[in-house]
C-alpha positions in Angstrom: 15.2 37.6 22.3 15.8 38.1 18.7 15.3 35.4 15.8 17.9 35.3 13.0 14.7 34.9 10.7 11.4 35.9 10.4 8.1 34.4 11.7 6.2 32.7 9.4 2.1 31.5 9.3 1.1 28.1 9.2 -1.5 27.3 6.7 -5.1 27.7 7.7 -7.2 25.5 5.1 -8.7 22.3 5.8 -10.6 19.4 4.8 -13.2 16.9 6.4 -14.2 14.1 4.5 -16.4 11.2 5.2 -16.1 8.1 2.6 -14.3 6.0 0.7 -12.6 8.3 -1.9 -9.8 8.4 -4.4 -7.9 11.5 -3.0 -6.3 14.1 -5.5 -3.7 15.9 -5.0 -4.3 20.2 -3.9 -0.7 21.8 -4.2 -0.6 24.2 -1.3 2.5 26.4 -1.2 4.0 27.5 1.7 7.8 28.6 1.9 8.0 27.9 5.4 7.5 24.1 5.0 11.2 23.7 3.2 10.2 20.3 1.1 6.4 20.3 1.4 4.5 18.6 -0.6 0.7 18.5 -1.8 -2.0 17.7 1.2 -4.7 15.2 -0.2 -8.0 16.7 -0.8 -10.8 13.8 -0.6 -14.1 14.6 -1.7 -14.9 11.3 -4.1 -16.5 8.2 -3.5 -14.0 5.8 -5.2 -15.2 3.0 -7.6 -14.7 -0.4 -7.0 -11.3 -1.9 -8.0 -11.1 -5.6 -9.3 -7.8 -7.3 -8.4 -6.1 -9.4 -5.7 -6.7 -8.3 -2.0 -3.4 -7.6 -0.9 -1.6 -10.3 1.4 -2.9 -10.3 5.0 -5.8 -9.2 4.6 -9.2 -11.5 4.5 -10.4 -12.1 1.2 -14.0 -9.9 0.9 -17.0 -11.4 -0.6 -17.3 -8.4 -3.2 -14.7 -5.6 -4.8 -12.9 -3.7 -3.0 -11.6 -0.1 -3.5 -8.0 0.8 -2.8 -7.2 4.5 -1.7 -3.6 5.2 -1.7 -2.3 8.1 0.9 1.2 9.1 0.9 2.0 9.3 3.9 1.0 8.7 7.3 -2.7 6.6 8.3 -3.3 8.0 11.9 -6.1 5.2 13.6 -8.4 7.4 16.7 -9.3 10.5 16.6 -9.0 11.3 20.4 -6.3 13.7 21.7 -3.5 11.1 20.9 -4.7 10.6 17.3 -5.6 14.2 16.7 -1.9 16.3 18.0 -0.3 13.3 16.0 -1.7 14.5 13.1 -1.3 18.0 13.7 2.5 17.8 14.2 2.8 15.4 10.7 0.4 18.2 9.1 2.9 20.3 10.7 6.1 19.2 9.5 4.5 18.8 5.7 2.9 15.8 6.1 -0.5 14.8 4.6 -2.2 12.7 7.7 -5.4 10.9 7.5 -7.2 10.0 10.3 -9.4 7.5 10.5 -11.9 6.9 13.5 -14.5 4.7 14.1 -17.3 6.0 16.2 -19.6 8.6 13.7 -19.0 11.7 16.1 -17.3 12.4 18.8 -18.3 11.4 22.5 -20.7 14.0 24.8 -19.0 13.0 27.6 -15.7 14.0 28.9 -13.7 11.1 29.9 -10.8 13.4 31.5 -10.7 17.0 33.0 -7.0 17.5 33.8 -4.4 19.2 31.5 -1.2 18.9 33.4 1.5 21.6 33.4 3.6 19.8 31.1 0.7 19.3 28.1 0.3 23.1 28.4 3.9 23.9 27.6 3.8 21.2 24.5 0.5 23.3 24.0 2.4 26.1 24.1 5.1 25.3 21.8 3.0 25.4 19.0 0.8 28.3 20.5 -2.1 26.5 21.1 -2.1 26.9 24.7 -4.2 30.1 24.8 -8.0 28.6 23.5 -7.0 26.2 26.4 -6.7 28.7 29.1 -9.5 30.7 27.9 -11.7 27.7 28.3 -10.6 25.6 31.6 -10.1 26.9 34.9 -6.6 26.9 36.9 -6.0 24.5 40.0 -3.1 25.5 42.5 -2.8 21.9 43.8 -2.6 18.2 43.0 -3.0 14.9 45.1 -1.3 11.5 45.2 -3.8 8.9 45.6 -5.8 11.5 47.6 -4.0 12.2 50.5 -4.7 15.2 52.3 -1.4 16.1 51.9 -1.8 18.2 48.8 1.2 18.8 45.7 1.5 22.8 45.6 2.4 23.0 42.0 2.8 26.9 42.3 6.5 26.6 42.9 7.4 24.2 39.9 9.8 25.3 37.4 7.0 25.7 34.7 5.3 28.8 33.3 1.9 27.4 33.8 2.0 26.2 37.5 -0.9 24.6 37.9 -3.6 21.8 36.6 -6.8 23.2 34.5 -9.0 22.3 34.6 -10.8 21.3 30.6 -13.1 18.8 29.9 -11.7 16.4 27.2 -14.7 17.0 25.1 -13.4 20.8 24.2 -9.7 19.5 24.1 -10.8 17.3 21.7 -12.5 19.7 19.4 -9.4 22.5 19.7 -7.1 19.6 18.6 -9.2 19.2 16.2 -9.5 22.1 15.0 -6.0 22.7 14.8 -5.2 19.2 12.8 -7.7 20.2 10.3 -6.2 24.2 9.7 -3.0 22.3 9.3 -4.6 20.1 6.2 -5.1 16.8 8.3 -8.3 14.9 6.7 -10.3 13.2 9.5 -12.6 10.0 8.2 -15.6 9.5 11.0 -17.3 6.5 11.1 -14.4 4.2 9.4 -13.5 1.2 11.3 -9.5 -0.3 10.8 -10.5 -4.1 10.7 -7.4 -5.8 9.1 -3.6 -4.4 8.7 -0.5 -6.1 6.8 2.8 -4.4 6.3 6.2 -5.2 4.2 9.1 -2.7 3.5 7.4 -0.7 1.3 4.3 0.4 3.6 1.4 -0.5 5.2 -2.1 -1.1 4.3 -5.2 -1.1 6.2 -8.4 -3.0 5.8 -10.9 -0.4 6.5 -15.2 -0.9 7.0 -17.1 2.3 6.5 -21.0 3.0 6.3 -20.4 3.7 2.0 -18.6 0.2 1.9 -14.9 -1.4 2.6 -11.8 -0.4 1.2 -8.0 -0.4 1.5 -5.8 2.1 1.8 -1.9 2.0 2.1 0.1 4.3 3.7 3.9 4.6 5.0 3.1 4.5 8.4 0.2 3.5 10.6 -0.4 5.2 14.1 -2.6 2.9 16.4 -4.3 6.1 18.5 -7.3 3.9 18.6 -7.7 3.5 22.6 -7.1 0.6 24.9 -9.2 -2.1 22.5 -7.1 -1.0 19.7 -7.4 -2.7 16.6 -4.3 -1.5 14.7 -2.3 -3.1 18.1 -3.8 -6.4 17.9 -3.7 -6.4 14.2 0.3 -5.7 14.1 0.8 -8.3 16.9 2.0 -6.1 19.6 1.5 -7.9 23.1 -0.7 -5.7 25.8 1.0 -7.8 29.2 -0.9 -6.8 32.3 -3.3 -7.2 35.1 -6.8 -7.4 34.9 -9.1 -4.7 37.0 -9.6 -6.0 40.8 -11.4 -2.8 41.8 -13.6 -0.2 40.8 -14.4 3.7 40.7 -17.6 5.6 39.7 -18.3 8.4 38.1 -21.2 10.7 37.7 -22.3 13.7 35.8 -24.8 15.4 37.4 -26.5 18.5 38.6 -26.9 19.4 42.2 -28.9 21.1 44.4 -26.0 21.7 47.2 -22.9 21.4 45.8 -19.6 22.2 48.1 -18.4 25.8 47.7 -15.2 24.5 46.0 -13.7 21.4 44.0 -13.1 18.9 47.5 -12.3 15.6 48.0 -13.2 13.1 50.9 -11.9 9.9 52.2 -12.9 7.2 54.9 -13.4 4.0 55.3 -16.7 3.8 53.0 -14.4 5.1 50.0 -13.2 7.9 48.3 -14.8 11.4 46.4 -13.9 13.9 44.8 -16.8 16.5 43.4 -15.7 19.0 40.7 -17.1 21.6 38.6 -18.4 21.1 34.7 -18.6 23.5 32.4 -23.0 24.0 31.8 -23.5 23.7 36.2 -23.1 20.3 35.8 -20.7 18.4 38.6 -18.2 15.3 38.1 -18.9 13.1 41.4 -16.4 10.6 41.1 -14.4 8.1 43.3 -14.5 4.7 45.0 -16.6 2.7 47.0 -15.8 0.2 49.3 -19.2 -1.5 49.1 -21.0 -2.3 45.4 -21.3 0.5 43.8 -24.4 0.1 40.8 -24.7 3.1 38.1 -27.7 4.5 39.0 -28.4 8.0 41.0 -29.4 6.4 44.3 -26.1 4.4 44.5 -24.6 7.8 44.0 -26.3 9.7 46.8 -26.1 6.7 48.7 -22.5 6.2 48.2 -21.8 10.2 48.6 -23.4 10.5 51.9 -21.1 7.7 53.6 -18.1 9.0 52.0 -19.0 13.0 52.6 -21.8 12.8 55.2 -24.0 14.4 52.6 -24.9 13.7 48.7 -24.8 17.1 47.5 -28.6 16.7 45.9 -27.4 15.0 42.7 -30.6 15.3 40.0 -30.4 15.2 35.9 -27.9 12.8 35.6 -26.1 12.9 31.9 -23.2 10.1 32.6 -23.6 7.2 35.2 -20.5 4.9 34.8 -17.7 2.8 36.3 -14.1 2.5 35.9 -11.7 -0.4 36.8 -7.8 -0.3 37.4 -6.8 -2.3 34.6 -3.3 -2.0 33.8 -1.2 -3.2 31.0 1.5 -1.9 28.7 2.4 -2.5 25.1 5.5 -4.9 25.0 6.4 -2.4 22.0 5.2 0.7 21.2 6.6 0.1 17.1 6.7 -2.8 15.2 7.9 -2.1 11.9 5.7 0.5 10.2 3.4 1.1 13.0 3.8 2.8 15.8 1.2 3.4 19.2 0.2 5.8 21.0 -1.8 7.1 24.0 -4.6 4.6 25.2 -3.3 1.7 22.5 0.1 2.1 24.5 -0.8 1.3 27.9 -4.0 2.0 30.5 -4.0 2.0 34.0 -6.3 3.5 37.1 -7.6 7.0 36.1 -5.5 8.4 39.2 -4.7 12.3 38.5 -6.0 12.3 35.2 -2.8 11.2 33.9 -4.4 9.1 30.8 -4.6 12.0 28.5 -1.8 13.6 29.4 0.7 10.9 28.7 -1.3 10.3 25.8 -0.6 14.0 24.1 3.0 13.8 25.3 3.3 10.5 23.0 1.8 12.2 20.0 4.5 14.8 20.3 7.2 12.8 20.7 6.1 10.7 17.6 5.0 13.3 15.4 8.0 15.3 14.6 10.2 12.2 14.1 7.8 11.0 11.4 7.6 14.1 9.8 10.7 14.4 10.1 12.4 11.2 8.4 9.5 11.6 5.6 10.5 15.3 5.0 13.9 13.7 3.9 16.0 16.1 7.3 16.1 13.1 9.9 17.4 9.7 9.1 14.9 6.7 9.6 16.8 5.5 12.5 15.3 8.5 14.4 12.2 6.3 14.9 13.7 3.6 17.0 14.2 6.4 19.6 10.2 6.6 20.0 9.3 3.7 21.7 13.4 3.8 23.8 11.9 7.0 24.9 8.3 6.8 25.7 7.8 3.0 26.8 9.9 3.8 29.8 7.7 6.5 30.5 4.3 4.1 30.3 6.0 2.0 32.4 6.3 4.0 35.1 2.7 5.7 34.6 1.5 2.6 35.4 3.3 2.1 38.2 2.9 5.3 40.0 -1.1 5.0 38.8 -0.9 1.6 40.6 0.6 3.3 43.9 -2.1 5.4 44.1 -5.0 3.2 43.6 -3.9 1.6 46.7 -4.1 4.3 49.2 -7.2 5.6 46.9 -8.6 2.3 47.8 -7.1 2.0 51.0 -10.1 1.2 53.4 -9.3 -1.3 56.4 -7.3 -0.5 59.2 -4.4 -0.9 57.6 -5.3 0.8 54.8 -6.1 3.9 57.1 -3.0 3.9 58.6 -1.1 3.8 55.6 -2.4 6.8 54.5 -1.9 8.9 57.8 1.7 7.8 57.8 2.2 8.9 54.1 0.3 12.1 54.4 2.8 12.8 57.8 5.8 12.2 55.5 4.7 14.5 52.6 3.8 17.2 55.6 7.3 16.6 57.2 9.2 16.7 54.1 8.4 19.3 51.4 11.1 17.8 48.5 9.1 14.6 48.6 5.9 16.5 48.1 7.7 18.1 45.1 9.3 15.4 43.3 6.3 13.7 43.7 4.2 16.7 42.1 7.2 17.0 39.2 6.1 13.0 38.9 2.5 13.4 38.3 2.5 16.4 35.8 5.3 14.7 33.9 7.8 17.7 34.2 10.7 15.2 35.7 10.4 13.4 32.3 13.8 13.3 30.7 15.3 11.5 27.7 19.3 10.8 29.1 22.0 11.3 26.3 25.5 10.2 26.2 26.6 13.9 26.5 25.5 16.8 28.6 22.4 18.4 28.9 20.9 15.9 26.0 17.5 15.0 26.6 16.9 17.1 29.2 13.6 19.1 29.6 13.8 23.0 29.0 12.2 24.6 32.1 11.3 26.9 29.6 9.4 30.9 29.6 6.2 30.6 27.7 8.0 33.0 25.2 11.1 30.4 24.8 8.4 27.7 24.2 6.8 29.8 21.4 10.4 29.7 19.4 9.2 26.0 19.0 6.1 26.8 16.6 7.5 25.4 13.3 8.0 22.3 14.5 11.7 22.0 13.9 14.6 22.3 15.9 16.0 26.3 16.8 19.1 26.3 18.1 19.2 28.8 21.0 22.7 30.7 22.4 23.3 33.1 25.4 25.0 35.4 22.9 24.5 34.9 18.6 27.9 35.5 17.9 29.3 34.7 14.1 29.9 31.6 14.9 26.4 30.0 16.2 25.3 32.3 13.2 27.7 30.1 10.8 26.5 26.9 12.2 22.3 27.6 12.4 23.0 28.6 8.8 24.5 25.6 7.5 22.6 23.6 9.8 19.5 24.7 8.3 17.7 26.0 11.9 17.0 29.4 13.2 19.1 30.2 15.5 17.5 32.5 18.4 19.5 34.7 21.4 17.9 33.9 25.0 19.1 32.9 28.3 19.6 29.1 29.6 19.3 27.6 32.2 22.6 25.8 31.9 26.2 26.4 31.8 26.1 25.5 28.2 27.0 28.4 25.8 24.3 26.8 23.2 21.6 24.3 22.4 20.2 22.6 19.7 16.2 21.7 20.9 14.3 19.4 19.8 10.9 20.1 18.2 9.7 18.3 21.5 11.4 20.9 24.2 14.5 18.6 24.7 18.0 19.2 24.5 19.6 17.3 21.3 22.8 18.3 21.7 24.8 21.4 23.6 27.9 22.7 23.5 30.6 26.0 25.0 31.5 26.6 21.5 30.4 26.2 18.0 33.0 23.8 17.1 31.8 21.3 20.0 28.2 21.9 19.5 28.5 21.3 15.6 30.9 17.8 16.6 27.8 16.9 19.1 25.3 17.4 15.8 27.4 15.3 13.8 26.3 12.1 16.1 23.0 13.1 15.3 20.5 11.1 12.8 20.0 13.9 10.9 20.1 12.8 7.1 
């Protein structure tokens, strides 16, 4: 595999910052960021500016200061909010991300990283602080059959769940965002938001005061309550919860030998490892369930015939299956992603997941158009890409609450007839496993091969670090050569998996556009919005 240019280093400062500020600019050079600009460095309280609020937002009963940021306003700083900013940091953006709660949750909402997060991981090689810290799992469920998903045999390089609890996801994305130059602003609360051509600005309460702060785009990453939606008037259409999980963290005296799951007519359980001893007992009861450690062991033992000896309980909590999508996922200068875009059932930890996949799909088309390569019209192909994809999330998550919940006669019955099927017919069992880890996601074209995944070696992913597209040939002849250089992208040799001599891919792992010769491929280009 050889690279018609050399590798270069992202930058590795970065700058927390907690408070209203006036932000000055810090000029960081870089020659691998072609047009980057300076990253805001925010380490002032601003004073109070007299003046007219600006329309839309409630009038205040005292000053308010007025913070102006150039670029992108990022609202959550979960794993939607956080690998949004990393890609804008990324492709030379300066992102500020502003989240409300003070620090970040102990507990660890999600434990599954799905195949396909670990090769978006892995195109900006990330992916190895993940593996180092989670534990592999061979198999996957649908609604918790017996029937188990092999994913050992999908075209991936990482062929399996891990297992990672969301609380160290959260701190390597993190991590990453801020070595990139994103600024991260805990404890600040987005309570108003109005927008024109020009931008968008935020109302923003923070424990130093309120403020405003203006940006060119907003990113609502701020969960399934999100402000920043209701704020911009995005609908959230849906159905309210009907049923409802548990969840435990707890120690235990006997736990199984390995991760299991059980399933009768009392409910369903599944008991898994945590990093510390601790275990996640989790399911569905088909009786009350109340959060307290006796309705756990009580609710364990009809499920399992035993209750493992859960003692020291950190997190006692319940779950409902909710689900509703965004009618929109951008209405003018805002944009959502993750949790603010849709929720649904918890089924195969697919919230996250779908969550990260957003933020990548978003964050190098900002960048992107505000970098000046991409024209703006790129953005409408964010929410023609990804709301299809919530849509059916919520769907499948609703298929498998029903045979999770699946209790009666009926219900039982269901279950042994699907788990026959999947037995009987192994292609079923795969596309279904391709369906849960998010690998079958495709983004159709007009022409061939556009939008379609790369089923990629972890080595071809790593081509994809920059953040901008490569253009990859069987053989660099002179004339892909002629076109990466006027094009502007590195153009790298490595086998395909198509009949196509060449591709252009996407910062994302898509096809953009493909071609036998450079002549087609440069008049497939030419339809793209690149400015």
């Amino acid at each position: 595999m050889r690279s018609s240019t050399s590798r270069t280093k992202a930058p590795s400062s970065g700058h927390a910052w907690h408070g209203p500020a006036i932000c000055r600019a810090a000029a960081i050079s870089n020659s691998s960021r072609p047009g980057a600009t300076a990253l805001p460095v925010c380490n002032a309280r601003a004073p109070a500016l007299s003046g007219p609020i600006r329309p839309g937002i409630p009038s205040l009963q005292r000053r308010v200061s007025t913070v102006h940021a150039q670029d992108t306003v990022v609202v959550g700083a979960g794993p939607a909010g956080l690998w949004t900013a990393a890609e804008l940091a990324l492709g030379g953006g300066r992102p500020l991300v502003l989240e409300q709660a003070e620090r970040r949750s102990p507990h660890s909402k999600a434990l599954a990283v799905h195949p396909r997060t670990i090769e978006v991981l892995a195109m900006r090689e990330q992916e190895q602080a993940f593996l180092d810290g989670g534990f592999s799992v061979p198999d996957g469920h649908f609604g918790m059959l017996p029937a188990r998903l092999d994913f050992r045999e999908l075209a991936t390089p990482f062929p399996f769940m891990l297992a990672h609890p969301q609380r160290r996801t959260e701190e390597l994305l993190e991590q990453r965002a801020l070595a990139l130059g994103a600024v991260i602003r805990r404890g600040h609360q987005v309570s108003g938001l109005s927008q024109d051509d020009q931008g968008v600005t935020l109302r923003v309460s923070a424990p130093e005061g309120e403020y405003e702060i203006t940006a060119d785009h907003v990113v609502g990453a701020d969960g399934a309550g999100s402000s920043v939606r209701r704020a911009a008037g995005i609908g959230f259409a849906g159905t309210d919860s009907t049923v409802f999980g548990f969840l435990g963290d707890v120690e235990l005296t006997d736990p199984p030998e390995r991760p299991g799951f059980w399933h009768n007519e009392h409910g369903a359980l599944i008991v898994a490892p945590l990093p510390g001893g601790r275990y996640r007992v989790t399911g569905y009861a088909a009786a009350d369930f109340a959060t307290t450690l006796e309705s756990l062991r009580e609710t364990a033992k009809l499920i399992a015939g035993t209750d493992f000896g859960p003692y020291s309980p950190v997190w006692l909590s319940r779950f409902g299956n909710a689900t509703r999508l965004a009618g929109q996922y951008r209405e003018g200068r805002v944009f959502l992603a993750g949790d603010a875009a849709h929720m649904h059932f918890p089924a195969g930890g697919a919230g996250l997941n779908v969550g990260l996949q957003d933020a990548m799909n978003l964050g190098w088309k900002l960048a992107a158009v505000q970098r000046g390569w991409a024209d703006p019209v790129l953005l409408d192909t964010y929410h023609a890409e990804r709301h299809p994809v919530g849509a059916a999330l919520g769907e499948h998550t609703k298929a498998q609450t029903a045979l999770i919940t699946a209790t009666t006669e009926e219900g039982l019955a269901l279950r042994r007839f699907m788990t026959d099927l999947l037995r009987a017919h192994p292609d079923v069992a795969t596309a279904l496993a391709n369906t849960v880890t998010a690998l079958d996601v495709r983004y159709p074209g007009a022409r061939p091969w556009a939008g379609e995944r790369l089923p990629a070696t972890r080595e071809q992913l790593h081509l994809l670090r920059e953040g901008r597209p490569v253009l990859l040939a069987q053989e660099a002849g002179p004339g892909w050569k002629d076109l990466a250089a006027s094009a502007g992208f590195q153009l790298y040799e490595t086998e395909l998996p198509w009949s196509a001599a060449a591709v252009l891919m996407r910062p994302d792992g898509h096809v953009w556009a493909a071609g036998d010769t450079a002549g087609q491929l440069a008049e497939s280009m030419a339809e793209l919005p690149l400015a």
